[in-house]
N, CA, C and O atoms as a Tripos MOL2 file, in Angstrom:
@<TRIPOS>MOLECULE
protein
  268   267    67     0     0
PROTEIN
NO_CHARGES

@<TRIPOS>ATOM
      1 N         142.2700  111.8120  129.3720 N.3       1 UNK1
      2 CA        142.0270  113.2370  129.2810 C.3       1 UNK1
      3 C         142.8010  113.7860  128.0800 C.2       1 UNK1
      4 O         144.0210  113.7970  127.9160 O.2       1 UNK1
      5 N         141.9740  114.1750  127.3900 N.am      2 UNK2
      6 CA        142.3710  115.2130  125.9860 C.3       2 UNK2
      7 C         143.1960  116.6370  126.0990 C.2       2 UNK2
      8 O         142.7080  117.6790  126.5370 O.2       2 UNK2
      9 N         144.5470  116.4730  125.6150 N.am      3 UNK3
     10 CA        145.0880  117.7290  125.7110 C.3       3 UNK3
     11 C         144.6600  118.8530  124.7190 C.2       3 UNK3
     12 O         144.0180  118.3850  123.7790 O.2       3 UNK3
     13 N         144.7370  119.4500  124.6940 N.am      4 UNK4
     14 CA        144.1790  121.0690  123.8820 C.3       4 UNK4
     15 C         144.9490  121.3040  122.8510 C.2       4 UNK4
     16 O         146.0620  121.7330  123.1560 O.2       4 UNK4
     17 N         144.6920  121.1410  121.4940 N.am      5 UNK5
     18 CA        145.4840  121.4490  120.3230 C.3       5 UNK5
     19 C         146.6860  122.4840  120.9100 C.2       5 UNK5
     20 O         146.4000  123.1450  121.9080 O.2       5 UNK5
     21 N         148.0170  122.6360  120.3100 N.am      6 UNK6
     22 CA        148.6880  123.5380  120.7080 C.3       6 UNK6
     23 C         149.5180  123.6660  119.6130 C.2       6 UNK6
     24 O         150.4870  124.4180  119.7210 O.2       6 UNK6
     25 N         149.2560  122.8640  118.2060 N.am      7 UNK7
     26 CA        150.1520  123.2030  116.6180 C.3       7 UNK7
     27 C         148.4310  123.7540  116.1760 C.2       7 UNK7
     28 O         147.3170  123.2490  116.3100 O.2       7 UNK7
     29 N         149.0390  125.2500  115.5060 N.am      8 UNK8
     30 CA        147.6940  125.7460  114.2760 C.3       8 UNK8
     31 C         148.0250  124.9200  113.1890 C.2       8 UNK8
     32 O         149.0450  124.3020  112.8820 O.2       8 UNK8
     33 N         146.8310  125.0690  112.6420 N.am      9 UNK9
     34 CA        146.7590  124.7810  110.9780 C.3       9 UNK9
     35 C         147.5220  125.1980  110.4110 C.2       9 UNK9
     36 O         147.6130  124.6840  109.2960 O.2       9 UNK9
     37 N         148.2520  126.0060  110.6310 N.am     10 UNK10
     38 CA        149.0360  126.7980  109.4380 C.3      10 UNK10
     39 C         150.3950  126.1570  109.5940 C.2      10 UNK10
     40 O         150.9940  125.6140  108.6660 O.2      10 UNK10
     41 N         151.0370  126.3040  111.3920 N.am     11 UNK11
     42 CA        151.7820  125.0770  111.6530 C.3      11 UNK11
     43 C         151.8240  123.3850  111.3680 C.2      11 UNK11
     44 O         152.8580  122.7180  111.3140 O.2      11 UNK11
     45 N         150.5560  122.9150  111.2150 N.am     12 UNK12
     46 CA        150.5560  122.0610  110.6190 C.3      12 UNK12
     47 C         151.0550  121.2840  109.2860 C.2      12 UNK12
     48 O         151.5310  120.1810  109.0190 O.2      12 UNK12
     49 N         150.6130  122.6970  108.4610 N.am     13 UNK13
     50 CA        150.6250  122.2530  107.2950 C.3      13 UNK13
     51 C         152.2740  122.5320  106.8660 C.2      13 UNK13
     52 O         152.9110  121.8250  106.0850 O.2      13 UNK13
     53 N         152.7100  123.5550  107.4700 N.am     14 UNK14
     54 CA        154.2820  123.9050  107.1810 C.3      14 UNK14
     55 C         155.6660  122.5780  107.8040 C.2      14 UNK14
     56 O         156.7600  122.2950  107.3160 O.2      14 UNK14
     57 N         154.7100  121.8780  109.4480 N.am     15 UNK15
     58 CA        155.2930  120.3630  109.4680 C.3      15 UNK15
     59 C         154.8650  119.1290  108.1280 C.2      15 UNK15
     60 O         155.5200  118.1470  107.7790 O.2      15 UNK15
     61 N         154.2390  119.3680  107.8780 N.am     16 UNK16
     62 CA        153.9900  118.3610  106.9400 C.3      16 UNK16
     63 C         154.4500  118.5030  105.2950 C.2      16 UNK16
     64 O         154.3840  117.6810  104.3810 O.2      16 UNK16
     65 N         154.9620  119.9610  105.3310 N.am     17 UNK17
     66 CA        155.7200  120.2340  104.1360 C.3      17 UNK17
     67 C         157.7080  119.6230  104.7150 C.2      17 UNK17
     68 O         158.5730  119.1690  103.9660 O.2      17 UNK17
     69 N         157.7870  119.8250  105.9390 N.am     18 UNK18
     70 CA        159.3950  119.6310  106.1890 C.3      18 UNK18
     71 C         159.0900  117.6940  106.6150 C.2      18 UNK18
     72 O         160.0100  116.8760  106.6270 O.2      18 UNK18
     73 N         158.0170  117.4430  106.8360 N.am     19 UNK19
     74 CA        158.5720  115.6460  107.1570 C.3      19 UNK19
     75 C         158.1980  115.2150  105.3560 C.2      19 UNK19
     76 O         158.4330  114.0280  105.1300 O.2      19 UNK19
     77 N         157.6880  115.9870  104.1640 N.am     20 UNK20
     78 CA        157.6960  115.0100  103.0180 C.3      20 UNK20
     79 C         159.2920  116.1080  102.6250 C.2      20 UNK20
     80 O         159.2620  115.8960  101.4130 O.2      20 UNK20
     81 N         160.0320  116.6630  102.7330 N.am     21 UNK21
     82 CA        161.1170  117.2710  102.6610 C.3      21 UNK21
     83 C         162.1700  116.4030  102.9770 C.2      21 UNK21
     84 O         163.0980  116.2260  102.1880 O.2      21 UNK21
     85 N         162.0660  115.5510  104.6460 N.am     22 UNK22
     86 CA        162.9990  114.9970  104.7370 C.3      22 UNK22
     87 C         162.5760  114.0030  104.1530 C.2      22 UNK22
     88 O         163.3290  113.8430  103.1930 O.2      22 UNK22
     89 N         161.3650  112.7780  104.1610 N.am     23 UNK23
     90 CA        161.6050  111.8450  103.2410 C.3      23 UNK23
     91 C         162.2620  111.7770  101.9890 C.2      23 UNK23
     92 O         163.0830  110.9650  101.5640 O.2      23 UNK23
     93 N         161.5070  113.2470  101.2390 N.am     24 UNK24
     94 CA        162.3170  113.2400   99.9270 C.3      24 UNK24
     95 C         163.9600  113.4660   99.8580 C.2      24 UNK24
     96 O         164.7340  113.0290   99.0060 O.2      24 UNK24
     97 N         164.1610  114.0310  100.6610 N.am     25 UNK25
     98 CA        165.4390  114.3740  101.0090 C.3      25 UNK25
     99 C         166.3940  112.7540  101.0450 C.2      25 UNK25
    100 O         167.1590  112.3230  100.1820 O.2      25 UNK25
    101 N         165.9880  112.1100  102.4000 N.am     26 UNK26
    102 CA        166.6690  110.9280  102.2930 C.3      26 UNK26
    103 C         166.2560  109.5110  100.8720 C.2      26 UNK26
    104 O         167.0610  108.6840  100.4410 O.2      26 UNK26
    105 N         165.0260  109.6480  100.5260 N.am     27 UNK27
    106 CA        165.1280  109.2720   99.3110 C.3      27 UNK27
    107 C         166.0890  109.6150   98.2210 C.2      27 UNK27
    108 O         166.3650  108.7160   97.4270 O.2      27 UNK27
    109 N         166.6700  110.8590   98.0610 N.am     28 UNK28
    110 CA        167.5250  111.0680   97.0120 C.3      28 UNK28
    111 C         168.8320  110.7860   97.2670 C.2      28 UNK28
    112 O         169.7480  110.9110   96.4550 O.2      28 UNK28
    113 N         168.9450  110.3170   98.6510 N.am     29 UNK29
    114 CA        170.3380  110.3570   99.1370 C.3      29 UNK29
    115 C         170.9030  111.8430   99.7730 C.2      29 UNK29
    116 O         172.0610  112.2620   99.7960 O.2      29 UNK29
    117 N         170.0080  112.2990  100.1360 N.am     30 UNK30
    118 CA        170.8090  113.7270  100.5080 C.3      30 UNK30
    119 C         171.0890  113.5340  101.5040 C.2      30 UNK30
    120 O         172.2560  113.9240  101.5040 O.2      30 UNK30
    121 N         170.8170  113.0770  102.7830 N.am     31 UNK31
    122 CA        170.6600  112.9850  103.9570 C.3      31 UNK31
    123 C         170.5250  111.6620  104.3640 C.2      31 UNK31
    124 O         169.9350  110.8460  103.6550 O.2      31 UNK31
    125 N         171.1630  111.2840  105.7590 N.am     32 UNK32
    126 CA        171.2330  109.5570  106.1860 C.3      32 UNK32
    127 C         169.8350  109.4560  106.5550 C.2      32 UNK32
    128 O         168.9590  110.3180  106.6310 O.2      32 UNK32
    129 N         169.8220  107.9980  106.8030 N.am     33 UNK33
    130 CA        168.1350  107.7030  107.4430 C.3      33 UNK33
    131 C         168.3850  108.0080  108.6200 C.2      33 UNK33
    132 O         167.3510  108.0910  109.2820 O.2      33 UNK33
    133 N         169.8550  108.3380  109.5250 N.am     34 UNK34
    134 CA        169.8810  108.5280  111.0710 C.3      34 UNK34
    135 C         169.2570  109.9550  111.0920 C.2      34 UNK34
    136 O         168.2490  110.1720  111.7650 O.2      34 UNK34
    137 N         169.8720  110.9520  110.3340 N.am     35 UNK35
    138 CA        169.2830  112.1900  110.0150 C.3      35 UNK35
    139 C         168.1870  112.6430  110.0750 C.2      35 UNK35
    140 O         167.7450  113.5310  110.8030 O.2      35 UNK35
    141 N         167.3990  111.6550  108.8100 N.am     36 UNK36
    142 CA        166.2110  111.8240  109.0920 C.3      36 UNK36
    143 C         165.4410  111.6470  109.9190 C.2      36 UNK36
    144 O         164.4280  112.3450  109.9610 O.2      36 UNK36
    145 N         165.6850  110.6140  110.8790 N.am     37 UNK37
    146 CA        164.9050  109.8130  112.0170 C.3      37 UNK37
    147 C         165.0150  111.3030  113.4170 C.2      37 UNK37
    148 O         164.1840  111.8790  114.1190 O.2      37 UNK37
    149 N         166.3820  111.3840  113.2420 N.am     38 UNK38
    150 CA        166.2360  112.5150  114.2240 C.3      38 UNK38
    151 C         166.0130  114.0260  114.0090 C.2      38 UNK38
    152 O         165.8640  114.8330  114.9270 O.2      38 UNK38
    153 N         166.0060  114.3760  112.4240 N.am     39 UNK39
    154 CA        165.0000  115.8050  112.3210 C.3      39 UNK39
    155 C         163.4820  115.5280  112.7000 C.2      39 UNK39
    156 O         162.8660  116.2090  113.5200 O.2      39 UNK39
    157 N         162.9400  114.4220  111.9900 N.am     40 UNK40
    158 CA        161.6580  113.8630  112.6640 C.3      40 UNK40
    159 C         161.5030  114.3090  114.2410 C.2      40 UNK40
    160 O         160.8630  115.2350  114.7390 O.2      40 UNK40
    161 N         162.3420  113.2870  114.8380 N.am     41 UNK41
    162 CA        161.5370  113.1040  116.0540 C.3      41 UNK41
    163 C         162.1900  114.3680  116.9420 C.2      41 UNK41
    164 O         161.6430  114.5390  118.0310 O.2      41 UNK41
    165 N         163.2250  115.2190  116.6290 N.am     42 UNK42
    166 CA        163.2940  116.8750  117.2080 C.3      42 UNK42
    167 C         161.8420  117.3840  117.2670 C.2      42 UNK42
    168 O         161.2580  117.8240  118.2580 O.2      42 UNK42
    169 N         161.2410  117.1990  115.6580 N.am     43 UNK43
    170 CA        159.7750  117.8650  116.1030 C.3      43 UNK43
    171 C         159.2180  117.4370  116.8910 C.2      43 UNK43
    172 O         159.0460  118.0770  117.9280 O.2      43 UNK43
    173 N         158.5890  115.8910  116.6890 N.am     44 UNK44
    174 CA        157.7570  115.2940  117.6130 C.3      44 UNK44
    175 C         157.9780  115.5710  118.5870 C.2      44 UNK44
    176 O         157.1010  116.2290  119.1470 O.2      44 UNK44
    177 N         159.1230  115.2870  119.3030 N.am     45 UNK45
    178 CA        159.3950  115.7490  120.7730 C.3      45 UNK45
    179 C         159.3190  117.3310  121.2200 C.2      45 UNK45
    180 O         158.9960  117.4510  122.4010 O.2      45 UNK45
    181 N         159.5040  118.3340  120.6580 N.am     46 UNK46
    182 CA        159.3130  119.2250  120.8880 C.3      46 UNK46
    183 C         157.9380  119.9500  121.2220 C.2      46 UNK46
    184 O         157.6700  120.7200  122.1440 O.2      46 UNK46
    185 N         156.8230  119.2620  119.7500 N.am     47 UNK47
    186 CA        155.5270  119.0590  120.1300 C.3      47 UNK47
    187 C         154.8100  118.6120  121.2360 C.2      47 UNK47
    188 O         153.8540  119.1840  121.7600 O.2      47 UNK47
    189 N         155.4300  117.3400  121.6270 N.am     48 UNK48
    190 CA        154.9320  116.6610  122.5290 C.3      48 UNK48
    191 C         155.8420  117.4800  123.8020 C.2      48 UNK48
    192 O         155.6200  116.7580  124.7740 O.2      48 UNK48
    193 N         156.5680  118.3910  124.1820 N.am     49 UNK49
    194 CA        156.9220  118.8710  124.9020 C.3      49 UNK49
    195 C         156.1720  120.5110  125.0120 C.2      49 UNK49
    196 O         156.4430  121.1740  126.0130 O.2      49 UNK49
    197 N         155.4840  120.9500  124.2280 N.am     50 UNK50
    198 CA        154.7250  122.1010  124.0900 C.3      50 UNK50
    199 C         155.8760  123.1710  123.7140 C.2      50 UNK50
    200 O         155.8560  124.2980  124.2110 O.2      50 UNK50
    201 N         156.7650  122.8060  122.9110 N.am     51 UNK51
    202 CA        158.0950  123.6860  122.6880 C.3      51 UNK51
    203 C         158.2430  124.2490  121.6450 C.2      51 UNK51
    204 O         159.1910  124.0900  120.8760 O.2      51 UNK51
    205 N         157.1080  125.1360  121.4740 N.am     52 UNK52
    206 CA        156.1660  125.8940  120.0660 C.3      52 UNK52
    207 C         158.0690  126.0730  119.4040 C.2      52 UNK52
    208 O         158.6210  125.3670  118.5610 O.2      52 UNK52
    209 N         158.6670  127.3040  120.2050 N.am     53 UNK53
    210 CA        159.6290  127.4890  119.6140 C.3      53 UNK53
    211 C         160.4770  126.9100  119.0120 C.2      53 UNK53
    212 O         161.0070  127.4400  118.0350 O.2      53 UNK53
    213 N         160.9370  125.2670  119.5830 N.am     54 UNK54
    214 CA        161.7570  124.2330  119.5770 C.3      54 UNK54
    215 C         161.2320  123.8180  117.9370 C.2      54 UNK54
    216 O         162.0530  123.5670  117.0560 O.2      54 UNK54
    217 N         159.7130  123.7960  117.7040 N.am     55 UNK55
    218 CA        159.7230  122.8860  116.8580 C.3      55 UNK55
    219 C         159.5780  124.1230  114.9810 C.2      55 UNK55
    220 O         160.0100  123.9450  113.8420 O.2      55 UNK55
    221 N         158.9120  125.0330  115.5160 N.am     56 UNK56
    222 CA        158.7030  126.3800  115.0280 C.3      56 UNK56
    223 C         160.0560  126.1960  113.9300 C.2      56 UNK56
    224 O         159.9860  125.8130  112.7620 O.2      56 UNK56
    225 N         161.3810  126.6230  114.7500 N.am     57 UNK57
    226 CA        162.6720  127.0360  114.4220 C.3      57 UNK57
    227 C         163.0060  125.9120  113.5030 C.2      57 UNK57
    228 O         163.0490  125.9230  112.2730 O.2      57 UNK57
    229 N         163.2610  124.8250  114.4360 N.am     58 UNK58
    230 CA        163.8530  123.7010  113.5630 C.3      58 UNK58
    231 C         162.9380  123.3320  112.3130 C.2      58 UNK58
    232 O         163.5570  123.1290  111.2680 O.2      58 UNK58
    233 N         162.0550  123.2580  112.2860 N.am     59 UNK59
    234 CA        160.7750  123.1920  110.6470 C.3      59 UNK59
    235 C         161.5470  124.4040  109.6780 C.2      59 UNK59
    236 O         162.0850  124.2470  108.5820 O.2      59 UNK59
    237 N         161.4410  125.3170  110.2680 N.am     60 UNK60
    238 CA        161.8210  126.4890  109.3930 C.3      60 UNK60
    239 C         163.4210  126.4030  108.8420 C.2      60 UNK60
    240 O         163.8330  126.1170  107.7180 O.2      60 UNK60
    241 N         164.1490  126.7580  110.0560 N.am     61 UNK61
    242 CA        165.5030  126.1820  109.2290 C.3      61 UNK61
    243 C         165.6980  125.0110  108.2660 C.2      61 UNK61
    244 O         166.1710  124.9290  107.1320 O.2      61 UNK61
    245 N         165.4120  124.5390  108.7270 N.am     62 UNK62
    246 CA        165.4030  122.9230  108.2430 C.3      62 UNK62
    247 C         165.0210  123.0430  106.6800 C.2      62 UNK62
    248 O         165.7080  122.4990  105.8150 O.2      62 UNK62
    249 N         163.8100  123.8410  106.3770 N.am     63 UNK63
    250 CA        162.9640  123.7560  105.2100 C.3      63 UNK63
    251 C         164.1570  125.2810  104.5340 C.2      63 UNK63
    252 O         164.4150  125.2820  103.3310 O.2      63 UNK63
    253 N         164.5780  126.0950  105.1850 N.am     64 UNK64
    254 CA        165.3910  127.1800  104.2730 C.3      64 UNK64
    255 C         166.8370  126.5440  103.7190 C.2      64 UNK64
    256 O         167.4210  126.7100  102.6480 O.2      64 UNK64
    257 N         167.2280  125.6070  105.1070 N.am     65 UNK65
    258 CA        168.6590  125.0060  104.2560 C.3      65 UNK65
    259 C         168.6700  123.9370  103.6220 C.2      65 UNK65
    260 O         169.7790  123.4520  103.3960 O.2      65 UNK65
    261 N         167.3430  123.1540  103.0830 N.am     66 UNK66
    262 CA        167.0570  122.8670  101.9310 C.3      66 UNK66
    263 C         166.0610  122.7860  100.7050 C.2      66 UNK66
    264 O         165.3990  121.8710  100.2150 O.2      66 UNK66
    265 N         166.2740  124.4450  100.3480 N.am     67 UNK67
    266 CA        165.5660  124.7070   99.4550 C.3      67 UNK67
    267 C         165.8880  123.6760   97.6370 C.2      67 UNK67
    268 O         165.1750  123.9080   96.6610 O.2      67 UNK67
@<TRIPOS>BOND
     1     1     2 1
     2     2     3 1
     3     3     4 2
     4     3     5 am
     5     5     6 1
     6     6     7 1
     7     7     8 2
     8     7     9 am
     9     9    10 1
    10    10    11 1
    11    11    12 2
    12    11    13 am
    13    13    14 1
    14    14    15 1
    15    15    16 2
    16    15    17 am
    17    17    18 1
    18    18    19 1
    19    19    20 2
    20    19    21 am
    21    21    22 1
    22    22    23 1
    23    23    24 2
    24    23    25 am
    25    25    26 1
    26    26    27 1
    27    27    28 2
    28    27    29 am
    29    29    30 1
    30    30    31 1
    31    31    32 2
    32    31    33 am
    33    33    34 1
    34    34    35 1
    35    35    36 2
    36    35    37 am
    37    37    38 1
    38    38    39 1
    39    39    40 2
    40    39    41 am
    41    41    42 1
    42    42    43 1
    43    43    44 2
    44    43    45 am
    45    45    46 1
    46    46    47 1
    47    47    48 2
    48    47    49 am
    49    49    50 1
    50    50    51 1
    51    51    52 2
    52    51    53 am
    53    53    54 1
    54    54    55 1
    55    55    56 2
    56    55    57 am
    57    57    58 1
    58    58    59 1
    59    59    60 2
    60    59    61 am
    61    61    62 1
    62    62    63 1
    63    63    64 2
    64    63    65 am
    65    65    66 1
    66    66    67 1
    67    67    68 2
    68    67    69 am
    69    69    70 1
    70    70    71 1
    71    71    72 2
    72    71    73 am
    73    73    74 1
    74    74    75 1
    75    75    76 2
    76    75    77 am
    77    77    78 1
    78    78    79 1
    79    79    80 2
    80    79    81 am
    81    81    82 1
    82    82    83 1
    83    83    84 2
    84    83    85 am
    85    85    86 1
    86    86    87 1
    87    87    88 2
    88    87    89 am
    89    89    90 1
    90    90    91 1
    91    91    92 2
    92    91    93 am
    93    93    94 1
    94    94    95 1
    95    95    96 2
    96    95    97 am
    97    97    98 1
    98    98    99 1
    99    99   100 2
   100    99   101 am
   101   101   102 1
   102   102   103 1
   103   103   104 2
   104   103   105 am
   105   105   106 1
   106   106   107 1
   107   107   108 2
   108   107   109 am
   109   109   110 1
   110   110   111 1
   111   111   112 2
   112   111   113 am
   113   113   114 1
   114   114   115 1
   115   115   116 2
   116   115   117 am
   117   117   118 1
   118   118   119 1
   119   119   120 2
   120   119   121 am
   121   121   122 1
   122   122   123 1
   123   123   124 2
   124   123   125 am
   125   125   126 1
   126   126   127 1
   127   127   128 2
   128   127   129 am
   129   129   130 1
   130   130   131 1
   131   131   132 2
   132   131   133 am
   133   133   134 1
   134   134   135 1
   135   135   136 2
   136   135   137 am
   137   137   138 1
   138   138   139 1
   139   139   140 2
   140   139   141 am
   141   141   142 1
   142   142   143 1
   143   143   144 2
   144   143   145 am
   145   145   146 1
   146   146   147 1
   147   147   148 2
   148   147   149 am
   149   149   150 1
   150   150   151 1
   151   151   152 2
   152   151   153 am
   153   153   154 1
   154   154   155 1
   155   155   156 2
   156   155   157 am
   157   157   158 1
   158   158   159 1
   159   159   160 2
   160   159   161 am
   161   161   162 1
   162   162   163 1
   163   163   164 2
   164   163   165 am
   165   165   166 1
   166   166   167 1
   167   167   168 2
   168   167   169 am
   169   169   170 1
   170   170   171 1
   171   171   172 2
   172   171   173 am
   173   173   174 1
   174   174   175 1
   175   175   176 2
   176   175   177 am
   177   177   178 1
   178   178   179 1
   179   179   180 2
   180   179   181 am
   181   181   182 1
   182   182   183 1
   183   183   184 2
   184   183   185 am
   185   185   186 1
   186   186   187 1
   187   187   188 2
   188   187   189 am
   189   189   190 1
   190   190   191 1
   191   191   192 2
   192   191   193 am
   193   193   194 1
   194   194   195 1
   195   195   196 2
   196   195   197 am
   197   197   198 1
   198   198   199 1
   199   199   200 2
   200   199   201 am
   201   201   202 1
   202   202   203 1
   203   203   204 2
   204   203   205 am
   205   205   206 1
   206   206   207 1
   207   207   208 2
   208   207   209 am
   209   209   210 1
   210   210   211 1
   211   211   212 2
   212   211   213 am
   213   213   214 1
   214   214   215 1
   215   215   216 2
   216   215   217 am
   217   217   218 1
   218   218   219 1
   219   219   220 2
   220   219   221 am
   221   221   222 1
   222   222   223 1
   223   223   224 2
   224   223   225 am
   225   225   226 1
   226   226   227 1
   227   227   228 2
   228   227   229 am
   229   229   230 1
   230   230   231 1
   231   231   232 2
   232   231   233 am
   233   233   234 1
   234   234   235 1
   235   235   236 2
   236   235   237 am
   237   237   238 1
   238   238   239 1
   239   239   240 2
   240   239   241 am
   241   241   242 1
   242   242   243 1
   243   243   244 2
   244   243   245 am
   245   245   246 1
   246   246   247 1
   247   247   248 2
   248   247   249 am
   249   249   250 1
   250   250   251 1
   251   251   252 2
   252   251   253 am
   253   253   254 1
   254   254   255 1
   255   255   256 2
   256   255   257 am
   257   257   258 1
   258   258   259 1
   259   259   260 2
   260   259   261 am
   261   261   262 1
   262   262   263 1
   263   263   264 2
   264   263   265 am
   265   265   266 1
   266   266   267 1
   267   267   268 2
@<TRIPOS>SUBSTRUCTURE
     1 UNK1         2 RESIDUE 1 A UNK
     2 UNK2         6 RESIDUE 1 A UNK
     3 UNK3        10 RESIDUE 1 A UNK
     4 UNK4        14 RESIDUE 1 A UNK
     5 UNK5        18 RESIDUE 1 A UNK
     6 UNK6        22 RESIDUE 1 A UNK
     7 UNK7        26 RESIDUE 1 A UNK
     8 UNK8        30 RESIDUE 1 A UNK
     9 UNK9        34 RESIDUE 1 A UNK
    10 UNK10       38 RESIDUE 1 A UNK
    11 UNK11       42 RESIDUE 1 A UNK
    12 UNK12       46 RESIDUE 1 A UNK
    13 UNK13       50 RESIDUE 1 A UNK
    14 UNK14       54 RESIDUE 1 A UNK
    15 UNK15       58 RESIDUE 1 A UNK
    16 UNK16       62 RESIDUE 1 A UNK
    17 UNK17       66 RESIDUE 1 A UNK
    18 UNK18       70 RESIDUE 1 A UNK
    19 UNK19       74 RESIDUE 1 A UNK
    20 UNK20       78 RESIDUE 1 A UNK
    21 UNK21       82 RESIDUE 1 A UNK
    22 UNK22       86 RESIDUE 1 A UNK
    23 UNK23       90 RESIDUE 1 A UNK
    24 UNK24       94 RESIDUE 1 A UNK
    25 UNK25       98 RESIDUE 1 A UNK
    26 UNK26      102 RESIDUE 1 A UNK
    27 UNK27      106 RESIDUE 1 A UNK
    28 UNK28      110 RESIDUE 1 A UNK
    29 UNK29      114 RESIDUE 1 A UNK
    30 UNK30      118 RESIDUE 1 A UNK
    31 UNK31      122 RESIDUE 1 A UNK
    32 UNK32      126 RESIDUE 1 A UNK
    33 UNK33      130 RESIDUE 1 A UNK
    34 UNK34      134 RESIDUE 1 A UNK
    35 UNK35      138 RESIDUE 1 A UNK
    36 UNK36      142 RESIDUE 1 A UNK
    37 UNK37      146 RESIDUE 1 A UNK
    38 UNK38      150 RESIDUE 1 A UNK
    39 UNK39      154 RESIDUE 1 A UNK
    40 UNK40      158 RESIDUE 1 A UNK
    41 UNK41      162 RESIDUE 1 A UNK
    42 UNK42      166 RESIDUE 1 A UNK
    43 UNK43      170 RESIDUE 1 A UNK
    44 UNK44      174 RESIDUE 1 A UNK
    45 UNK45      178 RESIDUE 1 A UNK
    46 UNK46      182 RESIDUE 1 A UNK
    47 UNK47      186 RESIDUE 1 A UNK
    48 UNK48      190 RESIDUE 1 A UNK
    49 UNK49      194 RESIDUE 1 A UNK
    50 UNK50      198 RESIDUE 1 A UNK
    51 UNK51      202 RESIDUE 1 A UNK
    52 UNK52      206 RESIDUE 1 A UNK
    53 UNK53      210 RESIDUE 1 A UNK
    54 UNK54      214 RESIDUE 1 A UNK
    55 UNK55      218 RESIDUE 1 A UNK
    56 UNK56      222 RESIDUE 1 A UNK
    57 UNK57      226 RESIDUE 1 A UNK
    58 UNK58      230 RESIDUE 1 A UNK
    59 UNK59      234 RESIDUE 1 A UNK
    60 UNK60      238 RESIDUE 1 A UNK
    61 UNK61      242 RESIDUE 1 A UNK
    62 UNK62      246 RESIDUE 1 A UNK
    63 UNK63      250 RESIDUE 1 A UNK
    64 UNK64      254 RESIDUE 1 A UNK
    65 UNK65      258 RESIDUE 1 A UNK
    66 UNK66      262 RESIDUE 1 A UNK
    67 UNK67      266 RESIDUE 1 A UNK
């Protein structure tokens, strides 16, 4: 049984600007690969928990404190 989209497009596209953020991020050395593994999967799990807010916040911060 198919669950019901619950990230918009617009959310979408703003996760997929913060996971090539952290790659690039830990590519340059800014950030550990533990780091990265767990800003990653905060979203995922949050997603997969329906935790619009959980994942909302952390994308956003995430993407302002490294501009």
């Amino acid at each position: 049984m198919a669950r019901h989209q619950i990230v918009t497009e617009k959310e979408l596209n703003t996760i997929d600007k913060f996971v090539v953020g952290v790659l690039n991020a830990y590519k340059e050395g800014k950030i550990s690969e533990m780091d990265a593994k767990l800003d990653i999967g905060h979203v995922l799990v949050a997603i997969d928990q329906g935790n619009a807010d959980g994942y909302t916040n952390w994308v956003e911060t995430w993407l302002e404190q490294h501009k």
